[in-house]
Steps between C-alpha positions, in 0.01 A plus 500: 500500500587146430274206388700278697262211623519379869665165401802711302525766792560163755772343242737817478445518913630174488775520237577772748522274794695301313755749388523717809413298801871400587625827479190675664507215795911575546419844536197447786754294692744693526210827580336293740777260590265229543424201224171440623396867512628557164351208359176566566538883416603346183182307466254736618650810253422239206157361611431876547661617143291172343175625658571865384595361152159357487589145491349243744701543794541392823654234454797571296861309572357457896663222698 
């Protein structure tokens, strides 16, 4: 079990986002073909993964 604390658990979801989101968004558009319904796929599996992570989500890289 890790000691990780909420505010470390919502940095490597970010650094995450960061890393991965081009390649994870590419890969919704061309599932879904749609940019809009990929793009907010996108969004909601990282609000969701920040939330789970224990960090303060909700509001995570939402535009």
């Amino acid at each position: 079990m890790s000691d990780d604390s909420p505010t470390q658990a919502r940095e490597r979801v970010e650094e995450v986002y960061r890393s991965e989101s081009r390649h994870v968004l590419a890969m919704l558009i061309r599932l879904l073909g749609d940019f809009d319904a990929a793009e907010e796929a996108l969004h909601e599996a990282f609000v969701a993964a920040t939330e789970q992570s224990g960090g303060a989500g909700g509001s995570a890289h939402r535009g």
